[in-house]
C-alpha positions as protocol buffer text, in pm:
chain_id: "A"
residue {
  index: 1
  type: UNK
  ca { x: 1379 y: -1465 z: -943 }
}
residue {
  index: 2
  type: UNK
  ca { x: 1771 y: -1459 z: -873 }
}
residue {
  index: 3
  type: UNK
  ca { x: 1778 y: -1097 z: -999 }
}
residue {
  index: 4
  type: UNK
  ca { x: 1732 y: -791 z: -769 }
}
residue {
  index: 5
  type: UNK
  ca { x: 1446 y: -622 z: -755 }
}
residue {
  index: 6
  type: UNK
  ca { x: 1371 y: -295 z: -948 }
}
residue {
  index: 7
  type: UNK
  ca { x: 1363 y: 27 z: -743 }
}
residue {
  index: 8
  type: UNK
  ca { x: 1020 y: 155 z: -752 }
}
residue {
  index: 9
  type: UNK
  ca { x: 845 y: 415 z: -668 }
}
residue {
  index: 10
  type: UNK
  ca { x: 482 y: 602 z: -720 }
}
residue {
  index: 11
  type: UNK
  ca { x: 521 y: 994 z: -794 }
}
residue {
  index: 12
  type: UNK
  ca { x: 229 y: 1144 z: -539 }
}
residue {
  index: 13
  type: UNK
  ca { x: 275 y: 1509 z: -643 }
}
residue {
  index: 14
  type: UNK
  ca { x: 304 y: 1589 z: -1023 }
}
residue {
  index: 15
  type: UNK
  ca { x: 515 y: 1901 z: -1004 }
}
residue {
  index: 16
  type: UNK
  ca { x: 805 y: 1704 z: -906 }
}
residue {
  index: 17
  type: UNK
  ca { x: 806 y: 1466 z: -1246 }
}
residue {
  index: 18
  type: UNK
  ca { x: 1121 y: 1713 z: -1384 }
}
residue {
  index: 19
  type: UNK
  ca { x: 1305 y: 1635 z: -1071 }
}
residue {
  index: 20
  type: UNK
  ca { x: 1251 y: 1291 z: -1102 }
}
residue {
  index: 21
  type: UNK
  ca { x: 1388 y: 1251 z: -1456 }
}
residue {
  index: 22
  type: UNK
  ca { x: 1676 y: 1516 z: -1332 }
}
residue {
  index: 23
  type: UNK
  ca { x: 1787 y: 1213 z: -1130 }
}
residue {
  index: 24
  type: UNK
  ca { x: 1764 y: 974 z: -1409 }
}
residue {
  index: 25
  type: UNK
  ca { x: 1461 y: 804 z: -1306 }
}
residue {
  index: 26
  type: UNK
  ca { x: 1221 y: 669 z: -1593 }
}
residue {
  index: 27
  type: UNK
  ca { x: 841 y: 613 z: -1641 }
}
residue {
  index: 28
  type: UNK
  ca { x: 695 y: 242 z: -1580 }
}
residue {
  index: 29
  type: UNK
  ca { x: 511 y: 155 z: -1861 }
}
residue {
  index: 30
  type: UNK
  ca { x: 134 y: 244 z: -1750 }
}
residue {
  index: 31
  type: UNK
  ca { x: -41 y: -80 z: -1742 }
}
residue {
  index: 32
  type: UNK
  ca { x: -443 y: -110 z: -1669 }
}
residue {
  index: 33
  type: UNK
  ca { x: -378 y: -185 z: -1308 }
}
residue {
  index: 34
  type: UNK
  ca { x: -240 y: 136 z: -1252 }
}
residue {
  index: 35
  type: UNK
  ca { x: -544 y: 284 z: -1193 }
}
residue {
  index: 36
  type: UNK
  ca { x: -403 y: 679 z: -1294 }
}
residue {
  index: 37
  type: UNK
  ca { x: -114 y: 610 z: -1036 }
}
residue {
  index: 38
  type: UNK
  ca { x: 218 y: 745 z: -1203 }
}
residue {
  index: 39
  type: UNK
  ca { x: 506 y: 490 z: -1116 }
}
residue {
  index: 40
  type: UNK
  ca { x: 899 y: 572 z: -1145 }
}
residue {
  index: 41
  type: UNK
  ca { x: 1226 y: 313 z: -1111 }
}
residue {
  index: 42
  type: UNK
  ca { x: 1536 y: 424 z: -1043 }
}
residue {
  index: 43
  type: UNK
  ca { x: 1902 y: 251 z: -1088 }
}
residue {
  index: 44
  type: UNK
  ca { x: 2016 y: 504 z: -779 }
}
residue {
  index: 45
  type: UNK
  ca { x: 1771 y: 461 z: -523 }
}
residue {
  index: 46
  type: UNK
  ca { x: 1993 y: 658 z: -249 }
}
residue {
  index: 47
  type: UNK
  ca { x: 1972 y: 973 z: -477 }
}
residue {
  index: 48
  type: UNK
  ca { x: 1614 y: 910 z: -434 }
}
residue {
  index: 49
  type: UNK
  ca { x: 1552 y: 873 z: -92 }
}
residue {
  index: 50
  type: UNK
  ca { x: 1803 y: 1153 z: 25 }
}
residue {
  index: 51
  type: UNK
  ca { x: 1638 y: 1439 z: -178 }
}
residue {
  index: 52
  type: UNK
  ca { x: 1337 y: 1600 z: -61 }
}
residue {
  index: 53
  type: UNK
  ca { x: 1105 y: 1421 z: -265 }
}
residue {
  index: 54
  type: UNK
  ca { x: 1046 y: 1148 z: 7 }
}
residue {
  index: 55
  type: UNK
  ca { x: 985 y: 1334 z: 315 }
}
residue {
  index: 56
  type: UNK
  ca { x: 763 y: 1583 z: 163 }
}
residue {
  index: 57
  type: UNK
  ca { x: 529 y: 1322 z: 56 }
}
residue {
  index: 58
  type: UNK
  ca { x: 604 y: 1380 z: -331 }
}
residue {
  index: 59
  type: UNK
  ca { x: 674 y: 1001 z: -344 }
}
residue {
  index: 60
  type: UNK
  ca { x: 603 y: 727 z: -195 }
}
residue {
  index: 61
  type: UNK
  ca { x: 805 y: 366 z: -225 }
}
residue {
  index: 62
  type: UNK
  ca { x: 549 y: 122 z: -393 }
}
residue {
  index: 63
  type: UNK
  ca { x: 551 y: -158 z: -632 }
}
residue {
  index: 64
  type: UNK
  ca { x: 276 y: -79 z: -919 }
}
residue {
  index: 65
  type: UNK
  ca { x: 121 y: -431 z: -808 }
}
residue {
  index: 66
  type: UNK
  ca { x: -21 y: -258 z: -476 }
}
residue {
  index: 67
  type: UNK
  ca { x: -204 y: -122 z: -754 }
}
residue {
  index: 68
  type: UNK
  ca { x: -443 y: -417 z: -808 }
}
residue {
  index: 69
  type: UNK
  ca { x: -686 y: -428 z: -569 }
}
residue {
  index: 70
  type: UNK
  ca { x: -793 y: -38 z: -642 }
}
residue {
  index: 71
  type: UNK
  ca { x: -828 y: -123 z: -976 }
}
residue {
  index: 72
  type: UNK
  ca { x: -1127 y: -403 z: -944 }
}
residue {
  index: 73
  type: UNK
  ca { x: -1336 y: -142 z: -850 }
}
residue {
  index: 74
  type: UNK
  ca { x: -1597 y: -29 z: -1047 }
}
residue {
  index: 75
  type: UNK
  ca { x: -1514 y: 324 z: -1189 }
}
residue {
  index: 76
  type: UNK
  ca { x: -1861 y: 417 z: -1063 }
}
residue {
  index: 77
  type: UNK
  ca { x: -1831 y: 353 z: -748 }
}
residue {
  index: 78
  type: UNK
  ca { x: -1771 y: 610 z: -458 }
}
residue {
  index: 79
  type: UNK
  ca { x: -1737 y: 466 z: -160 }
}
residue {
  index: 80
  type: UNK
  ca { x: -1870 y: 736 z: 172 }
}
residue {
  index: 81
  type: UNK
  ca { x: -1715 y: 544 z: 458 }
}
residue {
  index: 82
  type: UNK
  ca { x: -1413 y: 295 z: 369 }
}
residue {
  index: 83
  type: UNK
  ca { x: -1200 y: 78 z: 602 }
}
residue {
  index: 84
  type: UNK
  ca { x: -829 y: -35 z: 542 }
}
residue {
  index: 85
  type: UNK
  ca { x: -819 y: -326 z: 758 }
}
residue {
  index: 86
  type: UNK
  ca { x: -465 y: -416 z: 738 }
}
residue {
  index: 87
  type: UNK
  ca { x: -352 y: -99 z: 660 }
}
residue {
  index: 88
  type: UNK
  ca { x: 9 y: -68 z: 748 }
}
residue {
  index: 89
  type: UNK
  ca { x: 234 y: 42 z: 576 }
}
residue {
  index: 90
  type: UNK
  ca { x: -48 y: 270 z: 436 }
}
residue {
  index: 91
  type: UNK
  ca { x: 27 y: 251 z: 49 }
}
residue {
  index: 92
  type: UNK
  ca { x: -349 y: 119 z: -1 }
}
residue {
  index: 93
  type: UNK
  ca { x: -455 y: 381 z: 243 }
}
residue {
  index: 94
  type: UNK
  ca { x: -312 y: 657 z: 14 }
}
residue {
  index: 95
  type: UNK
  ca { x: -421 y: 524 z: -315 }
}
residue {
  index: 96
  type: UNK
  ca { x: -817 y: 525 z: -151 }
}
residue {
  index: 97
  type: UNK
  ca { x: -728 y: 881 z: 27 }
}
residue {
  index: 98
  type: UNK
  ca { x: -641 y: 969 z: -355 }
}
residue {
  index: 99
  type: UNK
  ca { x: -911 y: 797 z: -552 }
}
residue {
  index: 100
  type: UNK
  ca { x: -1209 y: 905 z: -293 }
}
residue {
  index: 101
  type: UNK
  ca { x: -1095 y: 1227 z: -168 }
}
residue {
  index: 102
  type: UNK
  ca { x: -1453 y: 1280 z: -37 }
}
residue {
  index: 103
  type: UNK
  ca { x: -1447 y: 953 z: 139 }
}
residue {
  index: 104
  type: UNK
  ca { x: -1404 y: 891 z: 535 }
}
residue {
  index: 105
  type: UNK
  ca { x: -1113 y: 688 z: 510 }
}
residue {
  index: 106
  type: UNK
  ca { x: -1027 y: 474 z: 833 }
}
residue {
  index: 107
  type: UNK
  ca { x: -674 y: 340 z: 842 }
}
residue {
  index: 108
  type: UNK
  ca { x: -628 y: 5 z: 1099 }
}
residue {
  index: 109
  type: UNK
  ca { x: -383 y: -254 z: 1137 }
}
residue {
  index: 110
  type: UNK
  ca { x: -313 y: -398 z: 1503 }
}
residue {
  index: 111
  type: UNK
  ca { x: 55 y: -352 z: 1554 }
}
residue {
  index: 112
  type: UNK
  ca { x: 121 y: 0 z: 1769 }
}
residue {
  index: 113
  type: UNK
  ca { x: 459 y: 21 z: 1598 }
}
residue {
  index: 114
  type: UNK
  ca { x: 301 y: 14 z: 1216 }
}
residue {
  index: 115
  type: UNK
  ca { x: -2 y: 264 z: 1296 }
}
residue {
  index: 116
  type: UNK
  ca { x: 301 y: 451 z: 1383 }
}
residue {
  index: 117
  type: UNK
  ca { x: 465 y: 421 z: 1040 }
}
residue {
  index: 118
  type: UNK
  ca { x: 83 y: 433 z: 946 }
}
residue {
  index: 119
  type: UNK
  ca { x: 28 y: 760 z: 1054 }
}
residue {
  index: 120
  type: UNK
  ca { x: 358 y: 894 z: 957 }
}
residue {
  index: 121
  type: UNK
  ca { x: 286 y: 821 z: 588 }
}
residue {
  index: 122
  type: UNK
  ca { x: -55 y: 927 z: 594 }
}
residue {
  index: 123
  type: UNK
  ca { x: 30 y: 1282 z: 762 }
}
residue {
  index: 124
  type: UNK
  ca { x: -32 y: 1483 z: 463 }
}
residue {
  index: 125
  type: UNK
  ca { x: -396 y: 1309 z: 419 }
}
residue {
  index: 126
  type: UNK
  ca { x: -670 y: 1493 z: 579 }
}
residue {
  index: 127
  type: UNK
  ca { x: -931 y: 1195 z: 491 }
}
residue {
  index: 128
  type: UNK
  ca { x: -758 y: 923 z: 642 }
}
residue {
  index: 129
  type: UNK
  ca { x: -782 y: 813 z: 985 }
}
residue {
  index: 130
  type: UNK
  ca { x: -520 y: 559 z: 1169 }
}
residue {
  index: 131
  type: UNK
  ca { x: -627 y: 313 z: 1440 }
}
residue {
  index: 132
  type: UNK
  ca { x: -502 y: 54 z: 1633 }
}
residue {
  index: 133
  type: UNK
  ca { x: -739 y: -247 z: 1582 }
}
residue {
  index: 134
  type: UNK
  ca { x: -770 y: -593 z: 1473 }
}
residue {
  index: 135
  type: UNK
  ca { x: -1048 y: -668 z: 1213 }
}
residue {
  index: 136
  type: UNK
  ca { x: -1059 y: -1005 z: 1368 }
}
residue {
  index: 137
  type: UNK
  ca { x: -1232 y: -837 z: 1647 }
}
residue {
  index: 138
  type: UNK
  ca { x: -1349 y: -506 z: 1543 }
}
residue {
  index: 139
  type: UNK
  ca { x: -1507 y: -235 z: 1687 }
}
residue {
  index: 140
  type: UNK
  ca { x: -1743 y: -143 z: 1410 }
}
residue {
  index: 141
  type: UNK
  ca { x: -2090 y: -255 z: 1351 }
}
residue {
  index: 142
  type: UNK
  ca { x: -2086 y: -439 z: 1030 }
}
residue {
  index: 143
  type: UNK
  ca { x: -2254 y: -185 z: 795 }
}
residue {
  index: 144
  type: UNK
  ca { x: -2034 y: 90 z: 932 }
}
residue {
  index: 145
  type: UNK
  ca { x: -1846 y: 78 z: 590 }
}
residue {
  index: 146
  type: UNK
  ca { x: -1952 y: 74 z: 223 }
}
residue {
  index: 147
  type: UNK
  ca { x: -1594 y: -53 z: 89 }
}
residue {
  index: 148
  type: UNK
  ca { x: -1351 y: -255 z: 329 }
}
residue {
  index: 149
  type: UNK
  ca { x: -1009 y: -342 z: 202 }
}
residue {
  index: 150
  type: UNK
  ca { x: -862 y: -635 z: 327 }
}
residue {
  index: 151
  type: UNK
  ca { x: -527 y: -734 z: 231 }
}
residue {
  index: 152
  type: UNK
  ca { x: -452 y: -1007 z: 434 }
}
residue {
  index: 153
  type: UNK
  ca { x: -87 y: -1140 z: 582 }
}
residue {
  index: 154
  type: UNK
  ca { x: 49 y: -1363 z: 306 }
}
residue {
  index: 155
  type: UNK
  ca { x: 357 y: -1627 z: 256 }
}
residue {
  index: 156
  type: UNK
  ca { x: 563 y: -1339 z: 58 }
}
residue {
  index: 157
  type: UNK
  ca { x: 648 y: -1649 z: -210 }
}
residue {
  index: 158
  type: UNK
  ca { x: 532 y: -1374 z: -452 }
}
residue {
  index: 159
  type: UNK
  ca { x: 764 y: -1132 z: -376 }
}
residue {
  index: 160
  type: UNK
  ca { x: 1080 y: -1330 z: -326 }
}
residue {
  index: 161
  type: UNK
  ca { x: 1278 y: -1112 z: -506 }
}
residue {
  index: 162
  type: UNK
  ca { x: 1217 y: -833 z: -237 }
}
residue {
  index: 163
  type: UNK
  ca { x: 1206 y: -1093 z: 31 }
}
residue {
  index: 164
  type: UNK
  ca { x: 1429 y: -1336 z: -11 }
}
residue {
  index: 165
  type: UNK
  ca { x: 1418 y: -1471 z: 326 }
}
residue {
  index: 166
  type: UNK
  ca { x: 1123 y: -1596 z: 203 }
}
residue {
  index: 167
  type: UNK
  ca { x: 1278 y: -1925 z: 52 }
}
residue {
  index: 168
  type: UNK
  ca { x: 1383 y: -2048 z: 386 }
}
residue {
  index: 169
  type: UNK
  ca { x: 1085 y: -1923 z: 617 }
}
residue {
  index: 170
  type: UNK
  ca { x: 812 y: -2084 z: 427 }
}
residue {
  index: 171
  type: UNK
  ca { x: 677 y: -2415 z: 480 }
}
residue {
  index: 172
  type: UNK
  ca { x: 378 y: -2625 z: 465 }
}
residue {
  index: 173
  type: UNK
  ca { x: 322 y: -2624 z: 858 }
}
residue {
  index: 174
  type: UNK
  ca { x: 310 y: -2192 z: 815 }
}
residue {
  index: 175
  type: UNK
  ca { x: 92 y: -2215 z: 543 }
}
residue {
  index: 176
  type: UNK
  ca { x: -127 y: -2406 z: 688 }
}
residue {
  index: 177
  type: UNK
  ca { x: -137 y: -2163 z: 965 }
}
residue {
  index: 178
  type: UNK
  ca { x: -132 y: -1878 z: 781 }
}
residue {
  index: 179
  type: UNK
  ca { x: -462 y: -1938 z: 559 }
}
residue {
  index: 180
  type: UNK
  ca { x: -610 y: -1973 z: 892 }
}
residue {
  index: 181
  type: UNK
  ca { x: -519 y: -1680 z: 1010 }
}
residue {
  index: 182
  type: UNK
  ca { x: -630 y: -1499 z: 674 }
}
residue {
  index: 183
  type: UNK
  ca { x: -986 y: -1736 z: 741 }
}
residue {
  index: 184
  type: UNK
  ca { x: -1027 y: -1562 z: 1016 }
}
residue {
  index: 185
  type: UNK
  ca { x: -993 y: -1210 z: 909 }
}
residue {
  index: 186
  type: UNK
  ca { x: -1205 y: -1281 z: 637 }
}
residue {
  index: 187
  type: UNK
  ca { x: -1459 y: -1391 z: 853 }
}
């Protein structure tokens, strides 16, 4: 827990694996949650992020745990119409985009300044739509969507080596309010 966190990344583009290990970067161990995604850690994250590889969509900055929820899916089923509810940053968004290319993909999360990072990290995904919206009070009919993907605000005590603020912004009185918020959007 006291130990920084690993750089990781997913590799979205297979022709740029030699660059990768150019750079020193190594393979993460394929595990079953995976789900096919290809993930990379480096020990130089700036020669990572100021090569090409980023802004041409070749990688994208994602822990292999975002990986989960994709992977309780049944391998038969192909969603036609899918919803991201809480989309932002979009990491889920691409890993559906990927996994149903012939899926209508909507992207929505209510904050106008994340759709913006939304739609800046799905720009090179044709099948994925961003919106403004809050799935607390959405504006689709409730069978508008065969597959909706909900992951929901959380405490971050999970991640506290990435967010170590977390230690000293949670409390009981926020988690109380917090699982009511995530209620609610299950609802």
């Amino acid at each position: 827990i006291n130990t920084e966190a690993p750089f990781v990344f997913r590799m979205m583009d297979a022709s740029c694996k030699k660059a990768l290990l150019d750079l020193g970067c190594v393979d993460v161990p394929s595990e079953e949650y995976h789900r096919g995604h290809l993930y990379f850690e480096s020990e130089s994250p700036p020669a990572v992020l100021n090569s090409p590889m980023l802004q041409e969509g070749w990688i994208y900055i994602q822990d292999p745990a975002t990986s989960t929820p994709l992977s309780l899916l049944d391998d038969a089923f192909t969603p036609k119409n899918a919803l991201d509810a809480c989309a932002a940053p979009g990491g889920k968004t691409l890993m559906l985009s990927e996994a149903f290319p012939d899926a209508s993909i909507v992207a929505m999360d209510r904050s106008i300044r994340r759709v913006r990072r939304l739609k800046h990290n799905l720009r090179f995904r044709k099948n994925a739509i961003p919106m403004v919206g809050d799935v607390s009070d959405s504006p689709f009919h409730p069978a508008s969507f065969d597959l909706v993907l909900l992951d929901v605000p959380c405490s971050n005590t999970g991640v506290i080596r990435k967010r170590p603020d977390a230690r000293w912004t949670f409390s009981t009185q926020n988690l109380g309010a917090l699982v009511d918020l995530q209620r609610k959007l299950l609802d």
